[in-house]
C-alpha positions in Angstrom: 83.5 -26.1 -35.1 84.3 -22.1 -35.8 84.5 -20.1 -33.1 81.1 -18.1 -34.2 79.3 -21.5 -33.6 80.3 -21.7 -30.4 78.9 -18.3 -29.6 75.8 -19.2 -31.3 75.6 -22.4 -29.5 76.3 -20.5 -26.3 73.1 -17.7 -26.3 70.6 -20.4 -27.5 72.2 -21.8 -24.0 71.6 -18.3 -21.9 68.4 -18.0 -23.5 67.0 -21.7 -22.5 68.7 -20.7 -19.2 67.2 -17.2 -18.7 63.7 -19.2 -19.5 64.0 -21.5 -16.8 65.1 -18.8 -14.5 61.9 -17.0 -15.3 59.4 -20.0 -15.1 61.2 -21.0 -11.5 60.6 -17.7 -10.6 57.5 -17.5 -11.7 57.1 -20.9 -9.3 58.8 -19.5 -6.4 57.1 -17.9 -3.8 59.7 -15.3 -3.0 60.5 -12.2 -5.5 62.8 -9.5 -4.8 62.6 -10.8 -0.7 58.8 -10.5 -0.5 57.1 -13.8 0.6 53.9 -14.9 -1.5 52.0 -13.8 2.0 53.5 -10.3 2.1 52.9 -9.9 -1.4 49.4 -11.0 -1.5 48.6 -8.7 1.8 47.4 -5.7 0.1 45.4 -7.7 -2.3 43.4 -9.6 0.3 43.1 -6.6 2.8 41.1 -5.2 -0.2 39.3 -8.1 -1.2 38.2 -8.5 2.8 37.5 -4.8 3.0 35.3 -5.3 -0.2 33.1 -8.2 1.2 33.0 -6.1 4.7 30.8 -3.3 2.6 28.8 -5.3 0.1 27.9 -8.5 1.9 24.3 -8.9 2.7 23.8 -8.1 6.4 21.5 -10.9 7.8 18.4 -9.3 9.2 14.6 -9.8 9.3 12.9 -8.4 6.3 10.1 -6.2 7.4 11.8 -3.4 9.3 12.1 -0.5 7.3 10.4 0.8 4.4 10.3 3.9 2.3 7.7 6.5 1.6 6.5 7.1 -1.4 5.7 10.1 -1.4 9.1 11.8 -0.4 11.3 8.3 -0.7 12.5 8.6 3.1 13.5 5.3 4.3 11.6 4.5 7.6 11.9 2.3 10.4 8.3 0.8 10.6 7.5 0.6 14.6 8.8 4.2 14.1 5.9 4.3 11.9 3.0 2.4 13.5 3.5 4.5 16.2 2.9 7.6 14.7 -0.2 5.8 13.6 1.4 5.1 9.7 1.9 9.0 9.3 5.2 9.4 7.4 7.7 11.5 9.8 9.9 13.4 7.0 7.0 14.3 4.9 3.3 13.6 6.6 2.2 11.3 4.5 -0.8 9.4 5.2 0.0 5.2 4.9 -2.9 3.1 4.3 -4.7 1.6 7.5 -5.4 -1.6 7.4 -9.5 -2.3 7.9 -9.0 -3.3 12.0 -6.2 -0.4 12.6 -8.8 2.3 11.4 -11.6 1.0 13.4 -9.1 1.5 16.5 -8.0 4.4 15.3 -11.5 6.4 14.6 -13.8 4.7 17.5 -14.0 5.3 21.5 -12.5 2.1 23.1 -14.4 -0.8 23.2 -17.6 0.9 21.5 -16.9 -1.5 18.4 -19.8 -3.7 17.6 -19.3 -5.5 14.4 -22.2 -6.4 11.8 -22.8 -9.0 9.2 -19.5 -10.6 9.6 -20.4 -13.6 8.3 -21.3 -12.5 4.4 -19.0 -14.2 2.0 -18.6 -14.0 -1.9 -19.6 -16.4 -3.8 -18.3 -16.9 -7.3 -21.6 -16.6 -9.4 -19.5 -16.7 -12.8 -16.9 -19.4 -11.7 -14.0 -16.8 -12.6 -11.0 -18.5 -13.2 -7.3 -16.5 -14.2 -4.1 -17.9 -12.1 -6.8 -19.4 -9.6 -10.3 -20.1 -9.6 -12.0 -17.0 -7.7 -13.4 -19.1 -5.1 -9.6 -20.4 -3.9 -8.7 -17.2 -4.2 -11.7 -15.8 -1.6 -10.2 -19.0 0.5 -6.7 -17.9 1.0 -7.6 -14.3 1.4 -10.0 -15.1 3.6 -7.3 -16.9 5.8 -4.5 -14.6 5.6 -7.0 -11.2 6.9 -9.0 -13.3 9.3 -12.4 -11.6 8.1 -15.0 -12.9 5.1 -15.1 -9.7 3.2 -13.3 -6.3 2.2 -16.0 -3.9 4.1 -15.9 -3.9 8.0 -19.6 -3.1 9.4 -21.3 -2.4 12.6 -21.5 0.1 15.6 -19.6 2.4 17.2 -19.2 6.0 18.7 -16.5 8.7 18.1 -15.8 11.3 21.2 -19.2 9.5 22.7 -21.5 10.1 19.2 -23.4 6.9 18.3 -22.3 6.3 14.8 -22.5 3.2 11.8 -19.0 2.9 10.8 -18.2 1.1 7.4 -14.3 0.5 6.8 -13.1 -0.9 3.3 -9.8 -2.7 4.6 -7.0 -2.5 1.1 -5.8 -5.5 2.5 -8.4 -7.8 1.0 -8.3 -8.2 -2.4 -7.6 -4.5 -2.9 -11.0 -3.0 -0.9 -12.5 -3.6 -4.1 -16.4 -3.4 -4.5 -18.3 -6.4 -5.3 -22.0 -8.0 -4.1 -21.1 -8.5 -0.8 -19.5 -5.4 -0.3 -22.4 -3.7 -2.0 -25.1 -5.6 0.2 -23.1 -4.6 3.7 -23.3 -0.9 2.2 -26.9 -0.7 1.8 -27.2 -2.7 5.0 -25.2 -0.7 7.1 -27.8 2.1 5.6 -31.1 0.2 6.5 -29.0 0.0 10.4 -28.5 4.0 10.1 -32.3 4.6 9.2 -33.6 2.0 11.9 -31.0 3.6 14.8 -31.2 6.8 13.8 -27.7 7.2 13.6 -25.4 9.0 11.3 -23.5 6.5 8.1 -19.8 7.2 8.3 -17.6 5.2 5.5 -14.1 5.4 5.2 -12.8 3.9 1.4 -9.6 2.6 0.3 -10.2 0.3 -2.6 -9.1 -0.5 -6.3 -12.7 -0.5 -7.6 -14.8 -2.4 -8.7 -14.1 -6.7 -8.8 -13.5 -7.9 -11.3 -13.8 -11.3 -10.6 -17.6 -10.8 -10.4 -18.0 -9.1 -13.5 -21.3 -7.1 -14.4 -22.5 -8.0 -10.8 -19.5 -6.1 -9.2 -20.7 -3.0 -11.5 -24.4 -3.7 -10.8 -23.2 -2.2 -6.8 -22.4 0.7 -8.1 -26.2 1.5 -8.4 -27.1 -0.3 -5.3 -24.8 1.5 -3.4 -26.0 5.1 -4.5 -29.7 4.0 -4.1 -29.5 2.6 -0.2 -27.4 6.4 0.5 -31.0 8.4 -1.6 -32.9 6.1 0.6 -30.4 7.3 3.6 -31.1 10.7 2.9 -34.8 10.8 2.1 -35.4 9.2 5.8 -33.5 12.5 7.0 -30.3 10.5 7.9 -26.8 11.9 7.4 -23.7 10.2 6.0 -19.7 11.1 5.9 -17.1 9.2 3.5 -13.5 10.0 3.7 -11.6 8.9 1.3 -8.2 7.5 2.0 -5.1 5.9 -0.3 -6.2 5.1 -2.7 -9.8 5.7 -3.5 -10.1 4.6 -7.3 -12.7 3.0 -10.0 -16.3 2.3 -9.3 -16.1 3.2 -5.7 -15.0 6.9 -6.2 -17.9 6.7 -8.8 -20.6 5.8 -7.0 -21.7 5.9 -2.7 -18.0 7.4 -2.0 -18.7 10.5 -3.9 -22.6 10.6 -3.0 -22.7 11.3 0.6 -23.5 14.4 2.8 -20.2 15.2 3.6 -17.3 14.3 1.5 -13.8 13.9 3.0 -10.1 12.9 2.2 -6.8 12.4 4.1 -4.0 14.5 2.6 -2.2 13.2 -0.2 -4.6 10.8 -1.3 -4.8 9.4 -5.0 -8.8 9.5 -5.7 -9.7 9.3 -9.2 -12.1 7.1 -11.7 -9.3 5.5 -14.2 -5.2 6.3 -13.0 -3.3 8.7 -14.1 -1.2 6.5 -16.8 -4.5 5.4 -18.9 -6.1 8.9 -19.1 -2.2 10.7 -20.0 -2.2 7.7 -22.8 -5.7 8.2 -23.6 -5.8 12.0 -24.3 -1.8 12.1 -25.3 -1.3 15.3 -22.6 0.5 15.8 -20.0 -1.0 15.8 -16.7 -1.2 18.7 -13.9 0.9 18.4 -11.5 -1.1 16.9 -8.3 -3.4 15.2 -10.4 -5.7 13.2 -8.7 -4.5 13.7 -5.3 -6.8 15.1 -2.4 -5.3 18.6 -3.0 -5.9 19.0 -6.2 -9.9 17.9 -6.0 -10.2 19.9 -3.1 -9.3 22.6 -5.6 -11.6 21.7 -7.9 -14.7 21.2 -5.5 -14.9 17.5 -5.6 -14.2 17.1 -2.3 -15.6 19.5 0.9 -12.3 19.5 2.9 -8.9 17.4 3.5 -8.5 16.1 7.3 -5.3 14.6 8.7 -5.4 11.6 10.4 -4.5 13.1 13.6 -7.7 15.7 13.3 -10.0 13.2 12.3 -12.0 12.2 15.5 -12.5 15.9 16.7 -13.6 16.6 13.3 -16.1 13.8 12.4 -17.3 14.6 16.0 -18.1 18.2 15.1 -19.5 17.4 11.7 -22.2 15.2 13.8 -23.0 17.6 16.2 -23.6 20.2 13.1 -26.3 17.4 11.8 -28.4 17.5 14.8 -27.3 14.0 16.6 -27.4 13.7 19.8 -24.3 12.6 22.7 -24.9 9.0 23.7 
């Protein structure tokens, strides 16, 4: 064999050598005098420090919300006990039905009327659930038959018929049973001689009930005419949001018209009437401020004002103090 085969022969040999070298290496724990625990330190402090700032923290859900109006994240008995008034920006939450009752009336003046009133499903609606389960479960979950809240009360010691449309159920919306409570809690005003106050928050009109939900509408308007030809005297304030066939009919009809700041009161929302007339919308529009500006409304009361006000307004009609 000539010497260059030999050296040929020998660096195929360092090169299977240097291979195995590597691969053991590769194997072996310890590199340049670094064990495979102090090597992997950095790399698990930062995995650790990782999971430290993006794991889930385990805590009831619930706690905090955010505003939407100025996107301020709050801490919701923070909240409540500002009585659901944002504290960055003011803005007025929606009260649910019971809440606004406590809110508006002297304690322990509520009487409630015509409780028991449910819906029935006339038409047999059926979309995800037949209407009538749907009336079931809601009925459950609020603890009360219907969207509107009836009976008596007094503010600051003035008898009054309070109506409340509670969000809550079903959206407030409007259909016979809420209709019949309305003109009811007129016939109470006429009979008592008591001024109507209504406070809405509702979606519109139900659907679920079809042309009969639209058919209150009329009903509603007529029992507030009636209201006013037996020389009663009716409020409506208008809270978030007050939308559809309620804004167009009794909510808009009464004496005295009213909103809470911020409020979104309108017919159809914002989206389908931009769509519909391809323009941009004003800024504000819709909201309590911008009616007010437009006359649609007679003045925008905060929630903290509201009792001293609506105690005023009835003392301006002629009522009596209990």
């Amino acid at each position: 064999m000539s010497d260059r085969e030999d050296e040929s022969g020998a660096q195929v040999a360092d090169k299977k050598k240097d291979k195995k070298k590597g691969a053991d290496q590769a194997a072996d724990p310890v590199v340049k005098g670094e064990s495979a625990g102090e090597a992997d330190e950095p790399k698990k402090e930062g995995r650790l420090a990782r999971l430290r700032f993006t794991k889930k923290k385990d805590m009831p859900g619930g706690l905090w919300l955010k505003c939407e109006s100025c996107g301020e994240v709050i801490y919701r008995k923070e909240l409540e006990e500002k009585g659901r008034l944002c504290p960055a920006c003011g803005f007025h939450f929606t009260l649910p039905g019971r809440d606004r009752i406590a809110m508006v009336l002297d304690e322990g003046t509520w009487d409630e009327r015509f409780a028991e009133l449910t819906a029935l499903d006339r038409l047999e609606f059926n979309d995800t659930r037949p209407y009538a389960e749907k009336i079931e479960r809601t009925v459950q979950r609020t603890g009360q038959n219907e969207a509107l809240l009836c009976g008596f009360g007094a503010v600051e010691g003035r008898p009054i018929v309070l109506a409340v449309l509670d969000f809550g159920f079903l959206g407030g919306s409007m259909g016979e049973v809420v209709g019949e409570k309305i003109a009811l809690a007129a016939e109470l005003a006429i009979a008592e001689k008591r001024p109507l106050v209504l406070f809405t928050s509702s979606g519109g009109a139900r659907m679920h009930e079809g042309v009969l939900s639209l058919m209150q509408m009329a009903k509603t308007c007529a029992a507030l005419s009636e209201l006013n030809e037996h020389g009663g005297f009716s409020i409506c304030v208008m809270t978030h949001p007050t939308t559809g066939g309620v804004t167009a009919s009794f909510a808009s009809v009464t004496d005295i018209v009213l909103a809470e700041p911020g409020a979104l009161i309108g017919f159809a929302g914002p989206r389908v009437i931009a769509t519909t007339i391809k323009q941009e919308l004003p800024r504000g529009f819709q909201r309590s401020e911008f009616l007010l500006e437009k006359g649609m409304i007679d003045a925008i009361v905060s929630r903290t004002e509201l009792r001293s006000t609506l105690a005023r307004m009835i003392d301006y009609a002629g009522y009596p103090k209990s």
